[in-house]
Short mmCIF file of the C-alpha atoms (twelve columns), coordinates in Angstrom:
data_MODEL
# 
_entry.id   MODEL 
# 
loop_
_atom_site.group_PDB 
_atom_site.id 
_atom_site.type_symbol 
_atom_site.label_atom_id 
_atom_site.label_alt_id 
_atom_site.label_comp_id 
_atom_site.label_asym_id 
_atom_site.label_seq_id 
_atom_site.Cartn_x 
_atom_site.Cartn_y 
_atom_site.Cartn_z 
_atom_site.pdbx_PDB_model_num 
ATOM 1   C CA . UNK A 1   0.000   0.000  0.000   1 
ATOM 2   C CA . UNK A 2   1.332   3.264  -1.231  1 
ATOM 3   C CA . UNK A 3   2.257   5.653  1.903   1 
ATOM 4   C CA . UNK A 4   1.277   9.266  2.237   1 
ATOM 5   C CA . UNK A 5   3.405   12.174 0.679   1 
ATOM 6   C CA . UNK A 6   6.286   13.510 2.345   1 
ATOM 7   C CA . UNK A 7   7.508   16.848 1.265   1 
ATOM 8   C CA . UNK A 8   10.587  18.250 3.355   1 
ATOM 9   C CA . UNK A 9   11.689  22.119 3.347   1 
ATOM 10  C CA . UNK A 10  14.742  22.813 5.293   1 
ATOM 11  C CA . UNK A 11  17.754  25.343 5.454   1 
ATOM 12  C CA . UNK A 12  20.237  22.471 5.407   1 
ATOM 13  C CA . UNK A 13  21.621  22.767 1.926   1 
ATOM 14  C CA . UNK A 14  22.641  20.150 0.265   1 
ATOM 15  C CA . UNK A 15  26.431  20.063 0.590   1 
ATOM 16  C CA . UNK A 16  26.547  18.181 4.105   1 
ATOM 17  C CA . UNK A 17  24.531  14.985 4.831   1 
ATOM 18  C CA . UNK A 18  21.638  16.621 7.129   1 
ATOM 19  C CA . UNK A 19  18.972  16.172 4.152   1 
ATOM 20  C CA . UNK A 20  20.155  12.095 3.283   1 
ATOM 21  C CA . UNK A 21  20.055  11.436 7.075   1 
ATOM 22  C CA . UNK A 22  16.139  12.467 6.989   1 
ATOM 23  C CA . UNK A 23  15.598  10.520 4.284   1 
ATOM 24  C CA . UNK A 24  17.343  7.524  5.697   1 
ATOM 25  C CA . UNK A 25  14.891  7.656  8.799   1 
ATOM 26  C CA . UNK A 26  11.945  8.236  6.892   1 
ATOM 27  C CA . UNK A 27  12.541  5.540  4.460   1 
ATOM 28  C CA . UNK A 28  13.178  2.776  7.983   1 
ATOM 29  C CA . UNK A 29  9.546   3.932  8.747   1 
ATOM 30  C CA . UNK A 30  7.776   4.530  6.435   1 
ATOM 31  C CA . UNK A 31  9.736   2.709  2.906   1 
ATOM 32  C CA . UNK A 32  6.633   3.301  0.539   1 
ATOM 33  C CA . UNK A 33  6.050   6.748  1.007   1 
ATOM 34  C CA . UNK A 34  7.196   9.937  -1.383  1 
ATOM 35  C CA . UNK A 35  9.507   12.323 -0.392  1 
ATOM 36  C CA . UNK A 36  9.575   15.480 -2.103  1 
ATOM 37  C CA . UNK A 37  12.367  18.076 -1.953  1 
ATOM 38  C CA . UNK A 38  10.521  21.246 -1.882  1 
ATOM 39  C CA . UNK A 39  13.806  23.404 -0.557  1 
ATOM 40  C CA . UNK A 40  17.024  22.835 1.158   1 
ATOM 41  C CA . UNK A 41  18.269  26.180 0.701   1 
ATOM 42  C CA . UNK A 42  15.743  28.375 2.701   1 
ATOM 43  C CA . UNK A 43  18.086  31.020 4.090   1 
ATOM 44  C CA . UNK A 44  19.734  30.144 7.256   1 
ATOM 45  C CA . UNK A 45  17.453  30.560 10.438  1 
ATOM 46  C CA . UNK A 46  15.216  32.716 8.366   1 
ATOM 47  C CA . UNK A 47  12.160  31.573 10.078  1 
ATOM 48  C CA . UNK A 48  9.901   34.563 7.658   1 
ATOM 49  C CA . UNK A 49  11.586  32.721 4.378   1 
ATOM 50  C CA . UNK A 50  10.539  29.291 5.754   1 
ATOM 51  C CA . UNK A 51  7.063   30.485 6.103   1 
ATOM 52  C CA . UNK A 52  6.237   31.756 3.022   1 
ATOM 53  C CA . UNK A 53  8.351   29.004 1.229   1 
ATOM 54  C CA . UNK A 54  5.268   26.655 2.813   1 
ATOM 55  C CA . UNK A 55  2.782   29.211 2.488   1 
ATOM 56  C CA . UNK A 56  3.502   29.055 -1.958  1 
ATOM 57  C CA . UNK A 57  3.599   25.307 -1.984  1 
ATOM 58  C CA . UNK A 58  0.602   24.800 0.424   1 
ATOM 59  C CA . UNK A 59  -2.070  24.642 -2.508  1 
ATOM 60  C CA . UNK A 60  -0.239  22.510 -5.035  1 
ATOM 61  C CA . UNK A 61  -0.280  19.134 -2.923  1 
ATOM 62  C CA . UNK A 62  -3.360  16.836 -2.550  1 
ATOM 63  C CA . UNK A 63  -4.705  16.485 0.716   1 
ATOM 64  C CA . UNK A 64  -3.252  13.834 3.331   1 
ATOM 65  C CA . UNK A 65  0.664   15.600 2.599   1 
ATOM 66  C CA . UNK A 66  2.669   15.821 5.061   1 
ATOM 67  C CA . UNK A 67  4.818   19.020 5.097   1 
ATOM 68  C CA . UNK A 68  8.124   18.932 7.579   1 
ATOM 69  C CA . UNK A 69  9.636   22.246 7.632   1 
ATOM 70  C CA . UNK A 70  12.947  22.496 9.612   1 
ATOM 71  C CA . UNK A 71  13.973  26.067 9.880   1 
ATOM 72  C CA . UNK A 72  14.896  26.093 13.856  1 
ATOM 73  C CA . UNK A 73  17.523  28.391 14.971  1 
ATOM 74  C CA . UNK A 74  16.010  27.715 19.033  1 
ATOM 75  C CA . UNK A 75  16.909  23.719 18.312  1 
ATOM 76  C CA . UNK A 76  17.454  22.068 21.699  1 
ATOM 77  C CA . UNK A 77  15.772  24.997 23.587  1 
ATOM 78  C CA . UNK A 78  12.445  25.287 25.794  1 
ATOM 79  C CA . UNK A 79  10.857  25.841 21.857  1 
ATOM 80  C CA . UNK A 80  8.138   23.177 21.432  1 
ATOM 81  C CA . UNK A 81  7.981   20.816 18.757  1 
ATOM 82  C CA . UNK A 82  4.130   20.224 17.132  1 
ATOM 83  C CA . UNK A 83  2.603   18.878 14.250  1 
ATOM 84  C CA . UNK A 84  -1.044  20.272 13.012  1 
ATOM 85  C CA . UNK A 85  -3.936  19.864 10.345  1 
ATOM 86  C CA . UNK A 86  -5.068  22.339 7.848   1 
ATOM 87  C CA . UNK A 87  -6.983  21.646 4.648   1 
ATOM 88  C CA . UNK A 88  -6.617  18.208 5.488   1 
ATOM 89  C CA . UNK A 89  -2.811  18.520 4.975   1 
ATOM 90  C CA . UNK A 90  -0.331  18.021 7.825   1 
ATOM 91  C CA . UNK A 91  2.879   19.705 9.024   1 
ATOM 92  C CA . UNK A 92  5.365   18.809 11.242  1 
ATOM 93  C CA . UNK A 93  7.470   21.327 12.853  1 
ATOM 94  C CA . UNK A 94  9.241   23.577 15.625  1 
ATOM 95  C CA . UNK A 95  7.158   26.054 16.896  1 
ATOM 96  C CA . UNK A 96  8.342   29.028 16.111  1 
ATOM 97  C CA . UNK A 97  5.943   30.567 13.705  1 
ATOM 98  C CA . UNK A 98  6.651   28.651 10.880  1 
ATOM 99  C CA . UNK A 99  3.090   27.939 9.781   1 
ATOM 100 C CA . UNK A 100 2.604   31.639 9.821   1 
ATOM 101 C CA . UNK A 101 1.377   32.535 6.586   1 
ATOM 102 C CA . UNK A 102 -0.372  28.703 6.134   1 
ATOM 103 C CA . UNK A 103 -2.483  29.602 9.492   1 
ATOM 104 C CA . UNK A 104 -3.301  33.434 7.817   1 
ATOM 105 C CA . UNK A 105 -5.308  31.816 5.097   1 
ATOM 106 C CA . UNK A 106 -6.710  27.486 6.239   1 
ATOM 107 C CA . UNK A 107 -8.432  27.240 9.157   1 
ATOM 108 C CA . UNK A 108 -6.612  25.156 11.644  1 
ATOM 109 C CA . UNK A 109 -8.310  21.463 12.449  1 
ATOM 110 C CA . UNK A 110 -6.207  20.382 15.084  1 
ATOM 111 C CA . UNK A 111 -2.478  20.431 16.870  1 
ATOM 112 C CA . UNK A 112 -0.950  18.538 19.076  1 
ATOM 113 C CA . UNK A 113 2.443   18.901 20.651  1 
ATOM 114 C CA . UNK A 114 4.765   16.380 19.681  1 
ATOM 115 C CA . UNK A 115 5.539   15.042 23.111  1 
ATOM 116 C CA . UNK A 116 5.133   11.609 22.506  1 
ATOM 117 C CA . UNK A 117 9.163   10.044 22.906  1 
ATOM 118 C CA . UNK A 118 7.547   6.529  21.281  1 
ATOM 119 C CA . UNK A 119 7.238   7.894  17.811  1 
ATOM 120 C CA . UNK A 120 10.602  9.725  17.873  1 
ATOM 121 C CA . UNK A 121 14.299  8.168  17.678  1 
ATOM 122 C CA . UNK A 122 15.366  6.504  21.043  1 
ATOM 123 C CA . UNK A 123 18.120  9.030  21.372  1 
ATOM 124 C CA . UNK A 124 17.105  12.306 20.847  1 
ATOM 125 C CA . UNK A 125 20.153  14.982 20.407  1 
ATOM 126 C CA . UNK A 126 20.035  18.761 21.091  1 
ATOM 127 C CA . UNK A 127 21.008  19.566 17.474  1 
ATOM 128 C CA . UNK A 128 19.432  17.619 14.929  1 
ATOM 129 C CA . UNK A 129 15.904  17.164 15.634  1 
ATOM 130 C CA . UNK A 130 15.158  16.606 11.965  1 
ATOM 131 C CA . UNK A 131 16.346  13.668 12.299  1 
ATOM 132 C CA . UNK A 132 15.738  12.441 15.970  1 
ATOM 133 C CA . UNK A 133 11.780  14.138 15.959  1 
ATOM 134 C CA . UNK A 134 10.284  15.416 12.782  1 
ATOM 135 C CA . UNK A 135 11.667  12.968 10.514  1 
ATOM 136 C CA . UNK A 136 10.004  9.509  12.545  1 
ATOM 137 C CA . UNK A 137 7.039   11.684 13.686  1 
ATOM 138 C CA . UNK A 138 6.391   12.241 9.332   1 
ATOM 139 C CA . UNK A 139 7.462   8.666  8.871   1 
ATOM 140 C CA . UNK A 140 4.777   7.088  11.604  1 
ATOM 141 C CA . UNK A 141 2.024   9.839  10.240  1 
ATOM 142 C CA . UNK A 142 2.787   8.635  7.061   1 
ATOM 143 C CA . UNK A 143 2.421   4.894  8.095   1 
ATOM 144 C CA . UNK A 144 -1.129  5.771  9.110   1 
ATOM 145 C CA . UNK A 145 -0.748  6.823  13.132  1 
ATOM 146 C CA . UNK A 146 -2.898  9.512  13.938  1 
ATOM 147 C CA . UNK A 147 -2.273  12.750 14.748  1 
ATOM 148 C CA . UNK A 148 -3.595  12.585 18.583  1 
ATOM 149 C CA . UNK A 149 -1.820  9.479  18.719  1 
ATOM 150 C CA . UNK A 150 1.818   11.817 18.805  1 
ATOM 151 C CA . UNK A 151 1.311   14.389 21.919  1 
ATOM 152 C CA . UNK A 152 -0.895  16.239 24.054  1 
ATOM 153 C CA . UNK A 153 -3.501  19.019 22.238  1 
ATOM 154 C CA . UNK A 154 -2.380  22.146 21.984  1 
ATOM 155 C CA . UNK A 155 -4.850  25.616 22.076  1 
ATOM 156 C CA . UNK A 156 -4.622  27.746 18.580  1 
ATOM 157 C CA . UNK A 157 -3.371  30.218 20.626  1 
ATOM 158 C CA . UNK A 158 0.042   28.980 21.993  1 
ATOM 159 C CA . UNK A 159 0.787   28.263 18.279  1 
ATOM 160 C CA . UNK A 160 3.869   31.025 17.771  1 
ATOM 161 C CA . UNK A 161 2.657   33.713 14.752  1 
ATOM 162 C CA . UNK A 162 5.174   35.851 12.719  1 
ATOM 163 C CA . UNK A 163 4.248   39.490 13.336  1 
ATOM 164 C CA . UNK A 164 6.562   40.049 9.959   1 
ATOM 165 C CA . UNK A 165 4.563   38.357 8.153   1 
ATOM 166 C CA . UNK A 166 0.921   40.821 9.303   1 
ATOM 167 C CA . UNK A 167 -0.212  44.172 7.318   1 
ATOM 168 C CA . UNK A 168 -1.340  47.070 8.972   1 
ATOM 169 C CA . UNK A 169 -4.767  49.108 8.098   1 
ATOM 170 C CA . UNK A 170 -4.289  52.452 8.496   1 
ATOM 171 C CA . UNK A 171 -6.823  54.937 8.804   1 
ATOM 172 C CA . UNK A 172 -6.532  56.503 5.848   1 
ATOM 173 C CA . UNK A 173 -6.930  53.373 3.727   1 
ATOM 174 C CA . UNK A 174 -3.599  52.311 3.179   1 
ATOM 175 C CA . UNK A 175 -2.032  49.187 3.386   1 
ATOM 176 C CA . UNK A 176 1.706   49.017 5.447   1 
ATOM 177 C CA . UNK A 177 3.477   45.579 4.852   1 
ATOM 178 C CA . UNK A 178 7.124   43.854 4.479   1 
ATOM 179 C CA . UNK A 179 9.062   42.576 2.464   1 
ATOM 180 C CA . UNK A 180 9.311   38.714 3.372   1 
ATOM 181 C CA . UNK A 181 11.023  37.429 0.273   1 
ATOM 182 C CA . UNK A 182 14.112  38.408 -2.263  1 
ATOM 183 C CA . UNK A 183 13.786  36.025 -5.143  1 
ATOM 184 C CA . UNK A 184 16.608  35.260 -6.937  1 
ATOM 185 C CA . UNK A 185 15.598  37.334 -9.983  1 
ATOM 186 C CA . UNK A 186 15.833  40.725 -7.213  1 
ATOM 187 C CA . UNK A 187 12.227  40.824 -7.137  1 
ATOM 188 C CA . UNK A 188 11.048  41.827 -3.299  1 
ATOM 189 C CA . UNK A 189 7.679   40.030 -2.022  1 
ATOM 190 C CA . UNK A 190 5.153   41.661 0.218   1 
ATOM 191 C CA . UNK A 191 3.087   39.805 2.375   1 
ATOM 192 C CA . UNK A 192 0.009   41.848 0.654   1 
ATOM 193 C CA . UNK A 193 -2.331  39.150 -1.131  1 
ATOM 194 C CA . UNK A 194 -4.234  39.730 -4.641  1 
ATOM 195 C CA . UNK A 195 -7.790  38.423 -2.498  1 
ATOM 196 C CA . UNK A 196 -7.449  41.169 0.397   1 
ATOM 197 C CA . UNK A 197 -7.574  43.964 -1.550  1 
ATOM 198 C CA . UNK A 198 -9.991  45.550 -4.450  1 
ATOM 199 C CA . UNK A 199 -8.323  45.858 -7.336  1 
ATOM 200 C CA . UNK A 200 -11.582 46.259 -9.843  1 
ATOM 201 C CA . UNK A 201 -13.040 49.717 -8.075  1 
ATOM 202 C CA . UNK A 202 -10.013 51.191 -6.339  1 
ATOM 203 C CA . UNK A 203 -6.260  52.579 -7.820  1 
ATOM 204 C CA . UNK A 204 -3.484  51.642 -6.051  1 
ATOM 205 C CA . UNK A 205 0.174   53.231 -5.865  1 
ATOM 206 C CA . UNK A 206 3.026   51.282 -4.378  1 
ATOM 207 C CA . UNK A 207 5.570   53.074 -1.644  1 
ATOM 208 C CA . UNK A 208 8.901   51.887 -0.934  1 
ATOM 209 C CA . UNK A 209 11.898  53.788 0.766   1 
ATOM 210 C CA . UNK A 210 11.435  57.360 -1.342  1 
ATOM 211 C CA . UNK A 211 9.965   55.538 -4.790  1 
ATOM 212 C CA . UNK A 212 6.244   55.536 -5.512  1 
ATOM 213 C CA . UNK A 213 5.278   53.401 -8.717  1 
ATOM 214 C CA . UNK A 214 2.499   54.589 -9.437  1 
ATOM 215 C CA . UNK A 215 -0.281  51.756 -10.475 1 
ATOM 216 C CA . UNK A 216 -0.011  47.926 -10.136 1 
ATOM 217 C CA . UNK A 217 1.064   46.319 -13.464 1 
ATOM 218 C CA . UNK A 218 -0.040  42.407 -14.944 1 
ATOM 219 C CA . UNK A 219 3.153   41.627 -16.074 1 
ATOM 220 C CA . UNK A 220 6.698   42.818 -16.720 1 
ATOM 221 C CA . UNK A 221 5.773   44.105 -19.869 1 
ATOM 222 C CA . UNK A 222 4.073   46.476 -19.140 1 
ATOM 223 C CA . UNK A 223 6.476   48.989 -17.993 1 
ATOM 224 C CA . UNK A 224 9.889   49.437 -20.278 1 
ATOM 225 C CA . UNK A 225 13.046  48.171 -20.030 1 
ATOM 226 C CA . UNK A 226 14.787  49.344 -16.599 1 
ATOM 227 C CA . UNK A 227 11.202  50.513 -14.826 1 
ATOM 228 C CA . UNK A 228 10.533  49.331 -11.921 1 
ATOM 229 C CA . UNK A 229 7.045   47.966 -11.504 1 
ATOM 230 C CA . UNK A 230 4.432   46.432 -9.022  1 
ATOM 231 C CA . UNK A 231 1.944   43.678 -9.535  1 
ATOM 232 C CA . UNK A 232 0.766   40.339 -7.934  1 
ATOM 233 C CA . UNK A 233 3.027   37.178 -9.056  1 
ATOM 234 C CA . UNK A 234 1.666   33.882 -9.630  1 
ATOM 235 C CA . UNK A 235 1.672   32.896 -5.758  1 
ATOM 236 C CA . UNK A 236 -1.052  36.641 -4.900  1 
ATOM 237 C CA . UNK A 237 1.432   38.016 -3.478  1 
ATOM 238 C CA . UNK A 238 2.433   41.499 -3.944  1 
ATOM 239 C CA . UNK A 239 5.697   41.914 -5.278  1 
ATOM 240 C CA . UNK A 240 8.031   44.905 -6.716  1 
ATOM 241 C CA . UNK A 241 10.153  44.218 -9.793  1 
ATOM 242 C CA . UNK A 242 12.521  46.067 -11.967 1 
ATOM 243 C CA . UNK A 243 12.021  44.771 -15.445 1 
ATOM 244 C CA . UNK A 244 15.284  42.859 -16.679 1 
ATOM 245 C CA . UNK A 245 16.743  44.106 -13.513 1 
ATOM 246 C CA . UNK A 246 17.498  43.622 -9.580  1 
ATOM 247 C CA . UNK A 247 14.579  45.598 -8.283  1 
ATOM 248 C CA . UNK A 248 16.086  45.301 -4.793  1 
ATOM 249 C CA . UNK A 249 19.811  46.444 -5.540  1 
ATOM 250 C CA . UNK A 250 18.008  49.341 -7.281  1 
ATOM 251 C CA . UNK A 251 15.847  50.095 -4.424  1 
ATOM 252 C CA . UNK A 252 18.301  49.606 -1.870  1 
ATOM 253 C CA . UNK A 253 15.478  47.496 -0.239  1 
ATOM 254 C CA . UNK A 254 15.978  44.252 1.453   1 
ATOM 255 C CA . UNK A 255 13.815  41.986 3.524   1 
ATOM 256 C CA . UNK A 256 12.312  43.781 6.207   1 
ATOM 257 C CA . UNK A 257 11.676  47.101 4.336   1 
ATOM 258 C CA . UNK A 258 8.483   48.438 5.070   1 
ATOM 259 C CA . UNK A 259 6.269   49.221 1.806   1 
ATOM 260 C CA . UNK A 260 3.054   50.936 1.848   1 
ATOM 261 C CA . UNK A 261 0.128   50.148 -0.492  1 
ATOM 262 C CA . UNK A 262 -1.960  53.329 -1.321  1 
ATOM 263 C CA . UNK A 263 -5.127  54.038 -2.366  1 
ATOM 264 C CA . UNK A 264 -5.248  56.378 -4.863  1 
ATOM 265 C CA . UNK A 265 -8.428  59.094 -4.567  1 
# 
């Protein structure tokens, strides 16, 4: 019988043997499930990256998944360790605020903390609990052990969320966000979504630092060569770009930066 999905998201890289040694447990466990390699190189301890890296792959698995995100710069702590349910999917994780941006937008069905010892290693270190905790915990969920099976419930509010990853209202209609995310093209990603906003019956210009752009663009060509540009990407988030350029060198903008979305009267 085929096993459930696996899909693991670290900040390991892949030069050292951190992501085969997850692999290795998971496959003494659980040895007919899938494990996908969403990321490895999520930028180190960047818990805001690791966030929205789940938040953009969230939609595009089938329900039962299993998502273990290790992004845990408070490994071996008092940090909790807790796996929850949300669109029938799973995720295994620290918490930290991880399933930030996940928990913004699918309604939590339950969390438990992952206090269990029987479904982790026997020897649990103070370093590696990707492979000593979230790696067996995936592995047993996989394998068909329910969730309350793994630790004791935990309320929706002890569950750690990002404030770097809220927006702001402000009286006078604007929107103030972040940055959460460089891409690699330069582009700088807002945690402003297409769906809450109205783009049909109100203009919008973009601030950032001491730019304005303006209007919010479809695509890249829209604007010429060299302009910068704002518009919502294929994930609904908001994001800043210079066309065929490195809208954050050009901006002098890097993750962080505040940005305010403006209504234009």
């Amino acid at each position: 019988m085929t096993q459930s999905t696996i899909v693991l998201a670290t900040d390991f890289g892949i030069e050292d043997t951190f992501v085969g040694v997850m692999k290795g447990v998971i496959s003494y466990y659980a040895p007919r499930s899938r494990v996908i390699d969403l990321t490895h190189h999520i930028r180190p301890q960047d818990i805001v990256h690791g966030s929205y890296s789940l938040r953009i792959a969230f939609p595009y698995f089938p329900k039962q998944t299993i998502f273990v995100c290790v992004v845990d710069p408070g490994v071996g702590s008092e940090r909790s360790a807790i796996a929850l349910k949300a669109s029938d999917k799973l995720l295994v994780l620290p918490n930290n605020g991880l399933c930030s941006l996940i928990l913004n937008d699918y309604d939590l069905q339950e969390a438990v903390y992952l206090s269990n010892a029987k479904y982790h290693l026997s020897e649990v270190s103070s370093t590696f609990h990707g492979r000593d905790i979230f790696s067996p915990v995936a592995a047993h969920l996989a394998s068909g052990v329910p969730l309350e099976k793994l630790g004791s419930n935990i309320e929706p509010k002890d569950i750690i969320r990002l404030n770097q990853v809220s927006n702001t209202l402000r009286e006078d209609g604007a929107i103030q966000s972040r940055i959460i995310h460089v891409d690699h093209f330069g582009n700088c990603i807002t945690a402003i979504q297409k769906d809450s906003i109205t783009l049909e019956a109100i203009n919008w210009k973009v601030r950032v630092k001491n730019t304005e752009i303006s209007s919010i663009s479809k695509t890249y060509s829209d604007v010429s060569q060299g302009e910068l540009l704002a518009y919502f990407g294929s994930d609904g988030f908001l994001e800043i770009a210079l066309r065929n350029g490195n809208a954050s060198q050009a901006l002098g903008a890097s993750i962080g930066e505040t940005i305010q979305l403006i209504p234009v009267i």
